[in-house]
N, CA, C and O of each residue as an XYZ file, in Angstrom:
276
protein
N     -25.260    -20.006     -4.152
C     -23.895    -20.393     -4.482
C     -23.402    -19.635     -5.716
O     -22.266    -19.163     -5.713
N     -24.221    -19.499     -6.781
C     -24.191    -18.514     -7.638
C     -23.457    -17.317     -7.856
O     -22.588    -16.972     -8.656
N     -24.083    -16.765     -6.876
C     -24.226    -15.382     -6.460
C     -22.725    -14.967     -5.215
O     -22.357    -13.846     -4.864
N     -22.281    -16.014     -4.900
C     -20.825    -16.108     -4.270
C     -20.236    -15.982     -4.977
O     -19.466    -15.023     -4.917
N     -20.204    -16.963     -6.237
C     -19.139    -17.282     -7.099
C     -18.601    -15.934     -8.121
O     -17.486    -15.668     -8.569
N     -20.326    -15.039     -8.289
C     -19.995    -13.998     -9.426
C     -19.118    -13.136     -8.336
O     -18.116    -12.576     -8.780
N     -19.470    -12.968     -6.729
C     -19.037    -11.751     -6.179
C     -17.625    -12.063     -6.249
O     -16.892    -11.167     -6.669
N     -17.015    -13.369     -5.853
C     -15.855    -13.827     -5.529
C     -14.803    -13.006     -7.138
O     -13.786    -12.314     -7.186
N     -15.429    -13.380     -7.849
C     -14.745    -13.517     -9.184
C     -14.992    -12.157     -9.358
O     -13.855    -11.705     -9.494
N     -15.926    -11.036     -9.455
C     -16.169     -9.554     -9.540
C     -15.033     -9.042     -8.227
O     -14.498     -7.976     -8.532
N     -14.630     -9.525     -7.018
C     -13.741     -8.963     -5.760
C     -12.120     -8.970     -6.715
O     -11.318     -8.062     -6.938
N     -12.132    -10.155     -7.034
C     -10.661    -10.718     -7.913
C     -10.318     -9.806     -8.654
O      -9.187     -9.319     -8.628
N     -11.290     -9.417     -9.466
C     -10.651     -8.932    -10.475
C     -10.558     -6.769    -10.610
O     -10.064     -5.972    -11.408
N     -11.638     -6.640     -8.851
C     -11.220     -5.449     -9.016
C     -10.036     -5.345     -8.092
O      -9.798     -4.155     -7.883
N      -9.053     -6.294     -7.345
C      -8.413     -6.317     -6.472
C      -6.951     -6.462     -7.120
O      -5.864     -6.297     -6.566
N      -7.275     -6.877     -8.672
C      -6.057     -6.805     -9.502
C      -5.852     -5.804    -10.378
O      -4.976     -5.911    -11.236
N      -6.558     -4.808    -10.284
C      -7.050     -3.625    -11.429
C      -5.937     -3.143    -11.135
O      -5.474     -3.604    -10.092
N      -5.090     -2.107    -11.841
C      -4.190     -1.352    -11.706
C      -4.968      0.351    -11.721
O      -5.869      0.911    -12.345
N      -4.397      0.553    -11.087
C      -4.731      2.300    -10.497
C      -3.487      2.912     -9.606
O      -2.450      2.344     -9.263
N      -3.866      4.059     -9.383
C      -2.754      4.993     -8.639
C      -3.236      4.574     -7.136
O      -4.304      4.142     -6.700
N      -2.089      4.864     -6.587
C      -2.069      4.673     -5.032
C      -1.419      5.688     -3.981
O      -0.474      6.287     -4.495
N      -1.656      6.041     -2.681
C      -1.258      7.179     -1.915
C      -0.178      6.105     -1.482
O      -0.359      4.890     -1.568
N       1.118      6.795     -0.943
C       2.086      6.047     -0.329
C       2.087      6.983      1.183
O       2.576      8.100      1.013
N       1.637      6.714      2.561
C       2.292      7.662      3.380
C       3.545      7.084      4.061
O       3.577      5.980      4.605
N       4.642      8.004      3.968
C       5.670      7.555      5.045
C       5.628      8.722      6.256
O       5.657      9.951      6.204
N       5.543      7.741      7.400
C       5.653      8.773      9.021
C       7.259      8.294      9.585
O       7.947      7.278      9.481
N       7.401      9.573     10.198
C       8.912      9.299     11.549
C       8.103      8.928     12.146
O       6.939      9.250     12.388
N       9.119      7.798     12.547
C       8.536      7.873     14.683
C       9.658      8.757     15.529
O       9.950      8.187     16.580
N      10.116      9.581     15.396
C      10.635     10.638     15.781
C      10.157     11.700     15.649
O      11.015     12.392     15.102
N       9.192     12.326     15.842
C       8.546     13.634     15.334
C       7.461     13.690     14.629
O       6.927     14.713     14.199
N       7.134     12.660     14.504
C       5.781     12.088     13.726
C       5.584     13.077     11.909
O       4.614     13.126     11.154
N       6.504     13.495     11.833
C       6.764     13.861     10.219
C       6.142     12.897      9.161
O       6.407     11.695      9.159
N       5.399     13.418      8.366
C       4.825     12.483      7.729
C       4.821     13.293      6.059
O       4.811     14.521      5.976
N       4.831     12.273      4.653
C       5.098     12.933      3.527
C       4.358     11.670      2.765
O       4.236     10.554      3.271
N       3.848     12.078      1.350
C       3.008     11.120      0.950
C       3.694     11.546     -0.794
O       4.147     12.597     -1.246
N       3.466     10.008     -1.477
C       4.022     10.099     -2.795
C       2.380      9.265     -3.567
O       1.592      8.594     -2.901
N       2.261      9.517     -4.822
C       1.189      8.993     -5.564
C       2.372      7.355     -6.130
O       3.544      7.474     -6.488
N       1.828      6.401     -6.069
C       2.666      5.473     -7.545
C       1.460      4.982     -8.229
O       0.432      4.497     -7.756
N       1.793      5.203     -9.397
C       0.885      4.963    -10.132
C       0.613      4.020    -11.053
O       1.640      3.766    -11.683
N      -0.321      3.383    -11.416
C      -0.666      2.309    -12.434
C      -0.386      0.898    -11.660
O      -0.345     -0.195    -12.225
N      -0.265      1.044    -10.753
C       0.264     -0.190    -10.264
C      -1.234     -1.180     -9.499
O      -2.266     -0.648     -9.090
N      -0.926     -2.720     -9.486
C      -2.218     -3.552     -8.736
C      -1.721     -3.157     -7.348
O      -0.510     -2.954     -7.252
N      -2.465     -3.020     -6.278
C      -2.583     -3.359     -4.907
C      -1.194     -4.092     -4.430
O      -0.411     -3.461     -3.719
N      -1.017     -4.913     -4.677
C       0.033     -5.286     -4.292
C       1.238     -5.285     -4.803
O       2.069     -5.945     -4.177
N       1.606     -4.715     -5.802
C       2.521     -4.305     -6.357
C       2.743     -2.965     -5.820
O       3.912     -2.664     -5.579
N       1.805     -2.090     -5.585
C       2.506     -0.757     -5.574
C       2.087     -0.707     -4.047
O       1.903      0.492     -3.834
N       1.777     -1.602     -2.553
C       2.106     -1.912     -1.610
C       3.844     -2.382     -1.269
O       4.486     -2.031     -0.279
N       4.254     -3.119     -2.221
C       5.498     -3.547     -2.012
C       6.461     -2.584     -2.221
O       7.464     -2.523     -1.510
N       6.210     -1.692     -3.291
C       7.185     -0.322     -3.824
C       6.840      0.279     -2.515
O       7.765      0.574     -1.758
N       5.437      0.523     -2.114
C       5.776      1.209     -0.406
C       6.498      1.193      0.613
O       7.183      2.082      1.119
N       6.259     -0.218      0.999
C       7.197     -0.790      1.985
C       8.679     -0.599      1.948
O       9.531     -0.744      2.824
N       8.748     -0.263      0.792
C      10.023     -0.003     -0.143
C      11.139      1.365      1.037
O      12.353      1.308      1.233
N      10.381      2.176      1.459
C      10.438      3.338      1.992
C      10.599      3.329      3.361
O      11.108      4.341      3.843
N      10.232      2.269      4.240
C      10.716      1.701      5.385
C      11.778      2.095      5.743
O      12.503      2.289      4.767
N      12.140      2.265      6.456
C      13.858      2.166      7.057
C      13.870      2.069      8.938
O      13.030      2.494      9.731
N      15.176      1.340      9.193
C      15.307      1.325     10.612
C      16.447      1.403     10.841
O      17.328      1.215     10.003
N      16.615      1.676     11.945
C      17.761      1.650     12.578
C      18.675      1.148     14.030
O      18.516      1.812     15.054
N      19.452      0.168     14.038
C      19.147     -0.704     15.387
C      17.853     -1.256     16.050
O      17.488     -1.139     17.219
N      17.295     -1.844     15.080
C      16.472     -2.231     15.881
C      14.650     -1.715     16.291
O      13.666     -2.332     16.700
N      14.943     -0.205     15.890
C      13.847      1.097     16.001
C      13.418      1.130     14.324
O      14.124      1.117     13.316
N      11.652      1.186     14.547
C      11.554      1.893     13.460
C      11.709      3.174     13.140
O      11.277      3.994     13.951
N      12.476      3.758     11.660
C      12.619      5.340     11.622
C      11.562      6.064     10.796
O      10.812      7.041     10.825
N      11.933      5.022     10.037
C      10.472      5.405      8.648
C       9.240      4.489      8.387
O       9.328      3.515      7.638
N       8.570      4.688      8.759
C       7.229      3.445      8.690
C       6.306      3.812      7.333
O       5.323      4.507      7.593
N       6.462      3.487      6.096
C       5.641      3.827      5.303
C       4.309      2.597      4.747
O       4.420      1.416      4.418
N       2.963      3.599      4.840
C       2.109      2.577      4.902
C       1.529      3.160      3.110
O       1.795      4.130      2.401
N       0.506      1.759      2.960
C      -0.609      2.481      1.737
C      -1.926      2.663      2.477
O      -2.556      2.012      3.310
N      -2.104      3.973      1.743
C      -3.181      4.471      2.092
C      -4.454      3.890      1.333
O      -4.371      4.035      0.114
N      -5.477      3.338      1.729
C      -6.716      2.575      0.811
C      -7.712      3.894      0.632
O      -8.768      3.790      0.008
């Protein structure tokens, strides 16, 4: 139980670390794809600035931008 608790608490806290992150955005039209660094940011912070980059149109996705792990 120990030994859960240190991993649990060692997962946490590298899952909040701030570091740089790959951003890729792809078309689904041509499958074009372009990648940006953001940097300093936790996991989920600089996931959300990704998503950021999304775009659609009627309905279609145009820009699908993912993070790269």
């Amino acid at each position: 139980m120990k030994k859960l608790m240190i991993l649990c608490v060692g997962l946490l806290a590298f899952a909040s670390c701030k570091k740089d992150w790959t951003c890729k955005c792809t078309e689904s039209v041509g499958g074009n794809s372009s990648s940006v660094t953001i940097e300093d940011m936790t996991r989920a912070d600089a996931k959300t600035e990704c998503d950021k980059g999304d775009f659609s149109a009627i309905g279609t996705t145009v820009i699908d931008c993912k993070l790269v792990e």
